[in-house]
C-alpha positions in Angstrom: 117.0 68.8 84.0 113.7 67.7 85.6 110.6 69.5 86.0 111.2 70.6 89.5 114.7 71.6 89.4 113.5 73.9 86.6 110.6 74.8 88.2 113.2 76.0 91.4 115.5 77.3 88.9 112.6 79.7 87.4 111.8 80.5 91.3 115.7 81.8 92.1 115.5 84.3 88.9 113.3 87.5 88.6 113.0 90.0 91.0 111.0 90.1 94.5 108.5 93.1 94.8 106.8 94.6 97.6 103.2 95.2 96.6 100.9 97.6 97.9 97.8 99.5 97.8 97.6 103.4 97.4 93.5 104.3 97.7 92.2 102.3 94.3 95.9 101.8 92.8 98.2 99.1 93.4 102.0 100.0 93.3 105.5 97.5 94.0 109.1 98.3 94.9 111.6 96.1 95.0 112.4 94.4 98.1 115.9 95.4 98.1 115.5 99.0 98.6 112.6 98.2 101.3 114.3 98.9 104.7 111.3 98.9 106.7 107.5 98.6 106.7 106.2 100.2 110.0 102.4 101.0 111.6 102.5 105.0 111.4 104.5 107.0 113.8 104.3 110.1 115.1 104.8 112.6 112.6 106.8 116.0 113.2 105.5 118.6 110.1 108.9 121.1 109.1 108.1 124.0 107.7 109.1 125.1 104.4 109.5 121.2 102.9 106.6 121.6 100.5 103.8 120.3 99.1 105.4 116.7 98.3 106.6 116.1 102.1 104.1 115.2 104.9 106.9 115.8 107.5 109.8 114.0 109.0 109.9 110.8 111.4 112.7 110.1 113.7 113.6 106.6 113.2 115.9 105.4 115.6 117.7 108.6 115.7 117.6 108.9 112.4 115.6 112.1 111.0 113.2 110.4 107.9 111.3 112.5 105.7 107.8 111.2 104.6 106.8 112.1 101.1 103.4 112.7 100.1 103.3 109.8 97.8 99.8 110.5 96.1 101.2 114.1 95.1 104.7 112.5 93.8 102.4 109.7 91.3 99.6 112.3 90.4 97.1 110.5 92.1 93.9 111.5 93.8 93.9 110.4 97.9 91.4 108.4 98.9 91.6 107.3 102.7 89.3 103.5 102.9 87.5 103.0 105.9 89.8 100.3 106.9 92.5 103.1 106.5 93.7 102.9 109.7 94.1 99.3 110.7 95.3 98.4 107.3 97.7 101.8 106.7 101.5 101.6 106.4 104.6 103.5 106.5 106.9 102.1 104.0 110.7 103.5 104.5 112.9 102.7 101.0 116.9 103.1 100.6 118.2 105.3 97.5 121.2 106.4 96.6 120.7 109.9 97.9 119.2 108.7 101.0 116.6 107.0 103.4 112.8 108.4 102.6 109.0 106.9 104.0 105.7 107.5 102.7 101.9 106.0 104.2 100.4 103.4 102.4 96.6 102.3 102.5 98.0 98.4 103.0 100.9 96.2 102.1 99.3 93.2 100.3 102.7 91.1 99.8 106.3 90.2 98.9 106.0 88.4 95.4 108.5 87.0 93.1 108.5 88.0 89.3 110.0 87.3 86.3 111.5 90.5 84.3 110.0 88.9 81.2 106.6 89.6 82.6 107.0 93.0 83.3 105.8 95.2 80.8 106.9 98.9 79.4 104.5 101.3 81.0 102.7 103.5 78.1 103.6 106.5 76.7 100.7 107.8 78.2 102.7 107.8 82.0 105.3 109.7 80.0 103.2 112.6 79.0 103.0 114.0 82.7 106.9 114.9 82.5 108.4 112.5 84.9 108.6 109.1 82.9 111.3 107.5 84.9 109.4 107.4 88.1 107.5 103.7 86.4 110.0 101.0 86.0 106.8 98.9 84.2 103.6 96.9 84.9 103.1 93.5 86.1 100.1 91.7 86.7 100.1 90.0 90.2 97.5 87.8 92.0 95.0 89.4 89.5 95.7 92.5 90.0 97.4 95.1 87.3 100.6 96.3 89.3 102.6 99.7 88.8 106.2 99.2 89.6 108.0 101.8 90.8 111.6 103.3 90.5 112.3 104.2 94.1 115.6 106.1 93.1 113.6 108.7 91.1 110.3 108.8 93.3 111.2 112.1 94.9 112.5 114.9 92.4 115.8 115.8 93.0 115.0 119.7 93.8 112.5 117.9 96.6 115.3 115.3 97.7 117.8 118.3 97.9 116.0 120.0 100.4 115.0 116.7 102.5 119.2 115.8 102.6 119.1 119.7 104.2 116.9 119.1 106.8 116.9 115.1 107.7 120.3 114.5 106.5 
């Protein structure tokens, strides 16, 4: 096989992550449970969702809730001042439905190999939801977290979005 066939080869394996920025963090999803990445739309608060859920959007007909994603990783929000040119409204597809939260900017759709993803530490474990990290990659210099959209909302949270939105 010659270099550049293996070289292609290499390219058609892995996994393609959407990468993004969360105040001073930088976070990925995989592509295939992306459905959308929209500018912000209007956003309708619902009483009674809770502190993890910003509100719901209405997508085509569709009712969306929009998690608080800063609350849901334990992070501290930070808007940037090019916060909103730059901010996003990512929408991902899980098992137990469709779900959005704002991001300070999508920086790009990269290609990794699995091999280069590392375990996350045992110190993301300690906070009590150590599923929610699928494992860190570093990606155009930067130290990536990746995420496991299936189990980014808690299930008592999701329960009560699937009430509401659908």
């Amino acid at each position: 096989m010659k270099k550049y066939e293996r070289a292609y080869e290499r390219s058609r394996k892995g996994v393609q992550l959407v990468t993004f920025r969360l105040g001073a963090e930088y976070y990925g999803v995989y592509v295939s449970k992306v459905r959308e990445i929209l500018r912000p739309i209007e956003l309708f608060p619902v009483p009674g969702m809770g502190k993890d859920i910003e509100g719901v959007i209405n997508l085509r007909g569709e009712i969306i809730p929009v998690a608080k994603l800063h609350l849901l990783l334990g992070t501290a929000h930070t808007a940037s001042n090019d916060a909103p040119r730059k901010r996003r409204m990512v929408i991902l597809e899980a098992s137990r439905g469709s779900f959005g939260f704002f991001v300070d900017e999508v920086l790009e759709v990269t290609r990794i190999q699995t091999e280069e993803m590392q375990a996350s530490p045992d110190l993301a474990k300690s906070e009590g939801r150590p599923d929610v990290v699928t494992g860190i990659v570093k990606v155009s210099g930067r130290m990536v977290v990746c995420l496991n959209s299936e189990k980014l909302i808690p299930d008592d949270v999701m329960a009560k979005e699937l009430a509401i939105g659908g």
